[in-house]
C-alpha positions in Angstrom: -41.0 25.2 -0.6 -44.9 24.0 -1.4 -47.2 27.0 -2.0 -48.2 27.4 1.2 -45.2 27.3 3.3 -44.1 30.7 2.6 -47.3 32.3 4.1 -47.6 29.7 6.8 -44.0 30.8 8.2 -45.2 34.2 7.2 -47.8 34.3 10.0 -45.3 33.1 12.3 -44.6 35.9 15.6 -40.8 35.9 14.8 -41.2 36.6 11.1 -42.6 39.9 11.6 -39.6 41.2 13.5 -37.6 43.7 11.4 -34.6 41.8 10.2 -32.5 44.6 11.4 -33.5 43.8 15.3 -32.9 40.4 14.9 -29.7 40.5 13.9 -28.5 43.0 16.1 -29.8 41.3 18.9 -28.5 38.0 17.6 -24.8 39.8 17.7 -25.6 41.3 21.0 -26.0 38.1 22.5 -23.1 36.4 20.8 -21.0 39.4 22.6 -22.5 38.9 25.7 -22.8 35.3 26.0 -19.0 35.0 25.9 -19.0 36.8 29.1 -21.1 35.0 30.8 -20.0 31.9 33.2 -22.9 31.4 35.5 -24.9 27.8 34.6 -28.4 29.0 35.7 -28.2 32.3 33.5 -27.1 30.7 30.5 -29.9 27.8 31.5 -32.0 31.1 31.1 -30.9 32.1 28.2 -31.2 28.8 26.4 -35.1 28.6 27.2 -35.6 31.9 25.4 -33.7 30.2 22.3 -36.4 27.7 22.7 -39.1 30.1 22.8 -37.9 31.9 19.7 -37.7 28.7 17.6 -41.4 27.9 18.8 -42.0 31.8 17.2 -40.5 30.7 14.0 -43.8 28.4 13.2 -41.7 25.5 12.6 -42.6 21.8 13.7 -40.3 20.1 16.0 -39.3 17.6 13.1 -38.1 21.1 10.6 -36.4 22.0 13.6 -34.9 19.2 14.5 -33.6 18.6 10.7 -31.7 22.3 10.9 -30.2 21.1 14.4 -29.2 18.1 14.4 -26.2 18.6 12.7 -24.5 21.1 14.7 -26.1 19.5 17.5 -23.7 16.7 17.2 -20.7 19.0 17.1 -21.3 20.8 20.2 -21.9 17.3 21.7 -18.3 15.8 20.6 -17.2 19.4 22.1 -18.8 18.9 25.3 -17.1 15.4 25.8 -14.0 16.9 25.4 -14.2 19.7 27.4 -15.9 17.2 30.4 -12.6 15.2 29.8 -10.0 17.9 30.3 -11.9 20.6 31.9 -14.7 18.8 34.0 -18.4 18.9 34.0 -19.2 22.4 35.0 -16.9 23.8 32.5 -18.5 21.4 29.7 -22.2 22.4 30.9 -21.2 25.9 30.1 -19.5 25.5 26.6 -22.0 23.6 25.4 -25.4 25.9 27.1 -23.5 29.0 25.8 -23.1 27.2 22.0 -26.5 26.0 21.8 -27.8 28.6 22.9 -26.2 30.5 20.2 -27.0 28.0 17.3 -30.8 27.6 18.5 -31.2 31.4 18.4 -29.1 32.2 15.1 -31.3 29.0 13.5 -34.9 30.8 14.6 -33.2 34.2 12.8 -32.6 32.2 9.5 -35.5 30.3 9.6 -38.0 33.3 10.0 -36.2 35.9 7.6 -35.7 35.5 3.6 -32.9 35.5 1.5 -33.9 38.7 -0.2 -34.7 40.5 3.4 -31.7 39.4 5.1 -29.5 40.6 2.1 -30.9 43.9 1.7 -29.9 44.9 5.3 -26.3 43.6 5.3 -26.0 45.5 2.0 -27.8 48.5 3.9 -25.1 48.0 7.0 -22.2 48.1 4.4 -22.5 51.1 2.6 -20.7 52.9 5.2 -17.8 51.3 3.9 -18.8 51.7 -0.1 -18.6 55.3 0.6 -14.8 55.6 1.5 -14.1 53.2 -0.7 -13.2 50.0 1.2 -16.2 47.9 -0.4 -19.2 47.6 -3.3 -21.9 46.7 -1.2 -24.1 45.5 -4.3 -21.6 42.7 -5.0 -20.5 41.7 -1.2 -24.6 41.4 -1.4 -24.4 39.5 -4.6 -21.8 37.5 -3.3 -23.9 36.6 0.1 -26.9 35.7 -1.9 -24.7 32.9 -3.8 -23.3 31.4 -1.1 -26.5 31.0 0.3 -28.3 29.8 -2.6 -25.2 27.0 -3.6 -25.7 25.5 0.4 -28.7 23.1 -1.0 -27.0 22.9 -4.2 -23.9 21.4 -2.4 -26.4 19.1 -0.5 -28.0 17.6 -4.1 -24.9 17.1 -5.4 -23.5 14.9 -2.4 -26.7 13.5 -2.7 -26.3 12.4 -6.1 -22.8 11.5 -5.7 -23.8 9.0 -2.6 -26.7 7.6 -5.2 -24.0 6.7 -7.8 -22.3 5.0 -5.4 -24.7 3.0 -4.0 -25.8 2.0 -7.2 -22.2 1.0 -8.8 -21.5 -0.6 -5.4 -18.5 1.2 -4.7 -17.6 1.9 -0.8 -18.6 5.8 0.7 -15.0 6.8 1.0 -14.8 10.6 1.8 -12.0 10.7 -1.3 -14.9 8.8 -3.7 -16.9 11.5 -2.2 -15.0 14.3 -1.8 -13.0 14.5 -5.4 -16.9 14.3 -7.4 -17.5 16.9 -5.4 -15.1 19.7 -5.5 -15.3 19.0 -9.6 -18.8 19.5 -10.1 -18.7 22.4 -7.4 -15.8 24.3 -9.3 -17.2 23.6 -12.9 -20.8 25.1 -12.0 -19.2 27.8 -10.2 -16.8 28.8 -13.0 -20.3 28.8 -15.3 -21.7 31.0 -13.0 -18.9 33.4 -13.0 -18.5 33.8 -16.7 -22.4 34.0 -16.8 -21.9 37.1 -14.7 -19.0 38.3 -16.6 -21.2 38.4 -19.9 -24.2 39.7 -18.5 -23.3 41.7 -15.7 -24.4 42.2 -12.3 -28.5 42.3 -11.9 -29.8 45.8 -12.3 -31.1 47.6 -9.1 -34.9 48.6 -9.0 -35.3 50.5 -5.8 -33.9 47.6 -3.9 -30.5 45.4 -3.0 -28.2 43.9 -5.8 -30.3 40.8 -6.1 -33.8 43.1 -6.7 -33.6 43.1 -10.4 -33.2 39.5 -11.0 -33.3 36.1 -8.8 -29.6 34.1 -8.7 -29.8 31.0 -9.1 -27.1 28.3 -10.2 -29.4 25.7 -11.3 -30.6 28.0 -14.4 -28.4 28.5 -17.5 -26.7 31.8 -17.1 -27.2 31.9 -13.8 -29.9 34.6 -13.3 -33.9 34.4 -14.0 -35.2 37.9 -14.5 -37.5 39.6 -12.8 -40.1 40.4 -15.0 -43.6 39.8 -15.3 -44.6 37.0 -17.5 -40.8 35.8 -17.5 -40.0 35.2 -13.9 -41.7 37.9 -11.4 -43.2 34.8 -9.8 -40.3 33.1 -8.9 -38.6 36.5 -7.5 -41.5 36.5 -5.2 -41.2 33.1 -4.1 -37.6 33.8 -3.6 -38.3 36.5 -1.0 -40.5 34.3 0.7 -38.4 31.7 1.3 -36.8 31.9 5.0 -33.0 31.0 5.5 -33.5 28.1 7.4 -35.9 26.4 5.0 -33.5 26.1 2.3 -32.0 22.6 3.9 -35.1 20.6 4.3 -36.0 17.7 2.6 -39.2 19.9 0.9 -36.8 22.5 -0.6 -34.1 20.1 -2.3 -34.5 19.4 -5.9 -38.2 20.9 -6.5 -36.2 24.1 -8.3 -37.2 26.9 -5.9 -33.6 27.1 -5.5 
């Protein structure tokens, strides 16, 4: 993100929330929402989605960028549903999924990476303790997955630029095989990055508090240090889930 992104999304209502409420809240109302049938409730319910994406501090065109693809899902599910199930049914499926997607997008885009990870490791060591789990690496792992979403969105972007400029056609093999190469080669550096060196060491916080993960650097990992990376650790933790897709955040490094 620019520099002052982070604090302008900081000062949004929704980001001060504890993570922990939103996310319980966000599961309570996946639970519920499947119960629900009535048009005019779930009608409800989707304009307090719209509220809390207005809390998020994000313009209507960020917003729109994080939507639009599930957007179009829900919308080729609604067709179908119309077709076999008729128009009430589809006006519920598709109030009750966009609902859901417009409230789990104002979570991601108001909490960071960092704060979102430290409480799902915080909810799973419950299950380190009789030995089902490590929650320092199921955090590790999260905060990868996360961080390679944008990567996987450069490198199809790179891919479709090659393309374009050998004039070759934008087959989803052409596009697909590129893909899955470069994907699997980076993450196999990644791994035996993190076989050499080890996971990051804890300082009083998750797995990720010693050092920032990032699969664009060489080993994988930036420390956390002053002078050799503090800065980008705090950036890191400023930087709000549903930022990470947008056209600001791709290819500038922050992740």
């Amino acid at each position: 993100m620019t520099a002052a992104g982070p604090r302008w999304i900081a000062s949004a209502p929704l980001a001060g929330v504890p993570v922990g409420w939103k996310l319980t809240v966000l599961a309570a109302l996946g639970a519920g929402l499947a119960f629900v049938e009535r048009p005019w409730l779930l009608a409800a319910a989707f304009g307090l989605s719209l509220c809390a994406l207005l809390a998020t501090g994000l313009g209507p065109r960020q917003l729109w960028r994080g939507l639009k693809g599930p957007v179009v899902i829900v919308a080729c599910i609604a067709l179908l549903e119309g077709w076999q199930h008729g128009m009430v049914s589809a006006a519920v499926v598709t109030l009750r999924l966009v609902t859901l997607i417009c409230f789990a997008h104002a979570v991601t885009s108001s909490t960071s990476v960092l704060a979102m990870t430290a409480v799902i490791e915080s909810a799973l060591r419950p299950l380190e303790r009789i030995g089902l789990l490590d929650a320092e690496r199921a955090g590790l792992t999260l905060t990868l997955a996360i961080r390679f979403v944008p990567l996987i969105v450069d490198e199809i972007a790179a891919i479709r630029e090659a393309q374009a400029m050998r004039g070759l056609d934008r087959s989803i093999v052409a596009l697909a095989v590129p893909l899955v190469v470069r994907i699997i080669l980076r993450a196999q550096d990644l791994a035996d990055a993190i076989d050499l060196r080890g996971p990051p060491p804890r300082s009083g916080g998750g797995a990720t508090a010693g050092a920032v993960v990032t699969p664009e650097s060489p080993d994988g990992f930036a420390p956390a240090h002053p002078g050799s990376g503090g800065d980008q650790l705090r950036a890191s933790a400023a930087v709000p889930y549903g930022a990470r897709l947008s056209d600001a955040n791709l290819g500038n490094g922050d992740w």
